[in-house]
FIKOLZA-1660 file (N, C-alpha, C; in steps of 0.1 Angstrom, whole numbers, plus 5000, padded with zeros to 4 digits):
% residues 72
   i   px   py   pz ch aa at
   1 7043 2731 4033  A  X  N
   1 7035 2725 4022  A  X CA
   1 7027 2736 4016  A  X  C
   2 7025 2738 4005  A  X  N
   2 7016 2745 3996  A  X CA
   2 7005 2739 3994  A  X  C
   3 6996 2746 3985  A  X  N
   3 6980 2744 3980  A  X CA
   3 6984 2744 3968  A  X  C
   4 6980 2735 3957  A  X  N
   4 6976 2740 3945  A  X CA
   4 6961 2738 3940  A  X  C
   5 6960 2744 3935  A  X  N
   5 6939 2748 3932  A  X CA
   5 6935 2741 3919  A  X  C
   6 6933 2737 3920  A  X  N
   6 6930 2730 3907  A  X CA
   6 6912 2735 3901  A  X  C
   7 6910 2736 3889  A  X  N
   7 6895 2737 3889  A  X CA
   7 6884 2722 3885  A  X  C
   8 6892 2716 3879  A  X  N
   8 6891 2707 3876  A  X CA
   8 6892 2693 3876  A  X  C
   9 6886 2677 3877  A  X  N
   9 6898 2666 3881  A  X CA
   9 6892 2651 3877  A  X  C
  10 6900 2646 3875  A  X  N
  10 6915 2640 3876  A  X CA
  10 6927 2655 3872  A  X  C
  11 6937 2651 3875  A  X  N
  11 6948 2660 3867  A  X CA
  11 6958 2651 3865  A  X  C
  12 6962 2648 3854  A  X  N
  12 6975 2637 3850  A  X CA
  12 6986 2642 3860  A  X  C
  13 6993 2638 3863  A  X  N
  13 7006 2642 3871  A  X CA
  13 7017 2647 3866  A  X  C
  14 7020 2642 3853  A  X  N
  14 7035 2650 3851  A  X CA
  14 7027 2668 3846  A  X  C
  15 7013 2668 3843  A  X  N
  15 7007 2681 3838  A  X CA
  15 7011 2689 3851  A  X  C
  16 7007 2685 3861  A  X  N
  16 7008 2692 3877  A  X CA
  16 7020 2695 3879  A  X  C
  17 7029 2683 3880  A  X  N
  17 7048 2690 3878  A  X CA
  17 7047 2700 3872  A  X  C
  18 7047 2703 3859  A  X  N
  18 7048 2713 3847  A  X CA
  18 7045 2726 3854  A  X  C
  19 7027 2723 3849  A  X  N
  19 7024 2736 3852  A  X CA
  19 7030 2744 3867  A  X  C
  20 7030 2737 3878  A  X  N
  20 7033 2741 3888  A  X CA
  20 7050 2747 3893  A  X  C
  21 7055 2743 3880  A  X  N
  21 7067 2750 3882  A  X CA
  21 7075 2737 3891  A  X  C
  22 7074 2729 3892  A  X  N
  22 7079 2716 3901  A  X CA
  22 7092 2711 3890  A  X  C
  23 7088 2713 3879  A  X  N
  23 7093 2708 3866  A  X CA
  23 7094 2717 3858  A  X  C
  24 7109 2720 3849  A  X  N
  24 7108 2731 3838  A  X CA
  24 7097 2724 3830  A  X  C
  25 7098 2710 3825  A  X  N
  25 7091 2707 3813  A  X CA
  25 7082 2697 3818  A  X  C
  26 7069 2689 3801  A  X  N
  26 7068 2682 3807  A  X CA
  26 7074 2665 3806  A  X  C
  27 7087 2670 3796  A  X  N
  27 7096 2663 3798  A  X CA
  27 7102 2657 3811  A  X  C
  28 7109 2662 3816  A  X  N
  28 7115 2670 3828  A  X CA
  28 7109 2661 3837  A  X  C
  29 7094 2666 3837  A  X  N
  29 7085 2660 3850  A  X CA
  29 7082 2646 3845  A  X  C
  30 7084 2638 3836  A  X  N
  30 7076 2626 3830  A  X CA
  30 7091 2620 3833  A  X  C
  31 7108 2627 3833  A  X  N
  31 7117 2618 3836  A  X CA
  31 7121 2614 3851  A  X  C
  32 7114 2627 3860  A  X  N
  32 7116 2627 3875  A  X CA
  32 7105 2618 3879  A  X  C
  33 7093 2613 3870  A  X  N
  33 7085 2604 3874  A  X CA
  33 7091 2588 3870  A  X  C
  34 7100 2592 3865  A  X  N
  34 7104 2572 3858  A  X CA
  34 7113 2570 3865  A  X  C
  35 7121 2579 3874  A  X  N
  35 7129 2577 3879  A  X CA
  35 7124 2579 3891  A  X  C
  36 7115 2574 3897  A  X  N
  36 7109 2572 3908  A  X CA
  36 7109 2585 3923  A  X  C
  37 7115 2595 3917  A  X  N
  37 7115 2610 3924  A  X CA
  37 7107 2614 3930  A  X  C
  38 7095 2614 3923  A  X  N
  38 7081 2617 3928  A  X CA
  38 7069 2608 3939  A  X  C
  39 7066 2610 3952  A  X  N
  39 7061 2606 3960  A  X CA
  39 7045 2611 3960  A  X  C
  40 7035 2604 3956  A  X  N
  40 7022 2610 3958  A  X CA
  40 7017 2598 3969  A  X  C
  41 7011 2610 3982  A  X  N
  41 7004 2603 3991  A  X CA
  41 7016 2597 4000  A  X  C
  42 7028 2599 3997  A  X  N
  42 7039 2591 4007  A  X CA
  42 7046 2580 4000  A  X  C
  43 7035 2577 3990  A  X  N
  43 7046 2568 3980  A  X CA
  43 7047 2570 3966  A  X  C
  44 7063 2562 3961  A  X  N
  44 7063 2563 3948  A  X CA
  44 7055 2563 3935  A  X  C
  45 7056 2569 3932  A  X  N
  45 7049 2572 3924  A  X CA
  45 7054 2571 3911  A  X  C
  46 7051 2559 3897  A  X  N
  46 7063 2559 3882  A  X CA
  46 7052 2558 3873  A  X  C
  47 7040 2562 3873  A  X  N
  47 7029 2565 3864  A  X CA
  47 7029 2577 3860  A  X  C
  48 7033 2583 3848  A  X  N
  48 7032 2599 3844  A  X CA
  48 7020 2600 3844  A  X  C
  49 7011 2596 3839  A  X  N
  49 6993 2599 3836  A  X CA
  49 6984 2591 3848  A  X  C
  50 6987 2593 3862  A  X  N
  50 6986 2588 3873  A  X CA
  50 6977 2600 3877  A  X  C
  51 6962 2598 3874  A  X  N
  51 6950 2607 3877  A  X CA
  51 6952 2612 3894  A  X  C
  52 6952 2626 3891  A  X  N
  52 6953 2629 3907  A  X CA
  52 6943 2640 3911  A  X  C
  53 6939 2640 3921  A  X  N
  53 6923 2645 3928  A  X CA
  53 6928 2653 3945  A  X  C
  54 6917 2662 3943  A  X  N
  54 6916 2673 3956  A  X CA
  54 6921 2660 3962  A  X  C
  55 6930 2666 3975  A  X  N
  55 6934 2657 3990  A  X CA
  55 6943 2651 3986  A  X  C
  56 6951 2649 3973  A  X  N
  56 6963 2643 3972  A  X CA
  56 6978 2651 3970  A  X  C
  57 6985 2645 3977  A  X  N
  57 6997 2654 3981  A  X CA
  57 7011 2648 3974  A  X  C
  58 7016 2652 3970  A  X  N
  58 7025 2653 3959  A  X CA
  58 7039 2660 3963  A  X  C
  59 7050 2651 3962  A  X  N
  59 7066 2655 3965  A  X CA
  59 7076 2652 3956  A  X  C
  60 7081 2664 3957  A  X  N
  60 7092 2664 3949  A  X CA
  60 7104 2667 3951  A  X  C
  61 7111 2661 3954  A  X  N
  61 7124 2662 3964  A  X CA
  61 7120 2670 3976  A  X  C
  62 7124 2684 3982  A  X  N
  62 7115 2690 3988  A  X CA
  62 7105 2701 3991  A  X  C
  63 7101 2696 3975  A  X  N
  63 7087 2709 3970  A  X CA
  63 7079 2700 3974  A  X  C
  64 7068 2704 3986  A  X  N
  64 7056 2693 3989  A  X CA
  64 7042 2701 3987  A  X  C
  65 7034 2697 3978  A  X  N
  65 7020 2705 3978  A  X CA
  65 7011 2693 3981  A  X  C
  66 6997 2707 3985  A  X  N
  66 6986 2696 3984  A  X CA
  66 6977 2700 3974  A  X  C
  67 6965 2691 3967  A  X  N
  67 6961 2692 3961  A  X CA
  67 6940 2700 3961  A  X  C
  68 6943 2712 3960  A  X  N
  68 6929 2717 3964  A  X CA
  68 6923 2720 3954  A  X  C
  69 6908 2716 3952  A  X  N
  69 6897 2720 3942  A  X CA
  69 6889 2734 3946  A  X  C
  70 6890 2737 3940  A  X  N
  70 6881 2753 3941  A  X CA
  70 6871 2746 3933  A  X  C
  71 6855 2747 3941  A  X  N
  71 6848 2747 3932  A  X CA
  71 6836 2760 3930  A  X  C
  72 6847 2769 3932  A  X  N
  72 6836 2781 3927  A  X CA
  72 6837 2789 3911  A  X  C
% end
């Protein structure tokens, strides 16, 4: 499992796919979310704008990160 750092939060979800390279687009990531692909926290997950916060863990077939805030 990885970190991703976030500076910021909420972070919409399919934005996270995207940027994080989990998803070429944020097409991509908004269709692996309707299609129920994506597990946050252990479960499905079919909200693309599904606000996500430090300590939430996020999968993608078997890309698994967690979610870390840097607040410096």
């Amino acid at each position: 499992m990885r970190d991703i750092i976030i500076t910021h939060q909420p972070v919409e979800l399919y934005k996270i796919l995207k940027f994080e390279g989990m998803a070429r687009s944020g097409g991509e990531a908004k269709m692996f979310i309707e299609q129920g692909e994506v597990l946050v926290n252990g479960a499905v997950e079919t909200r693309k704008r599904k606000k996500i916060i430090a300590g939430d863990q996020i999968q993608l077939f078997d890309d698994c990160a967690r979610i870390v805030l840097d607040e410096a």
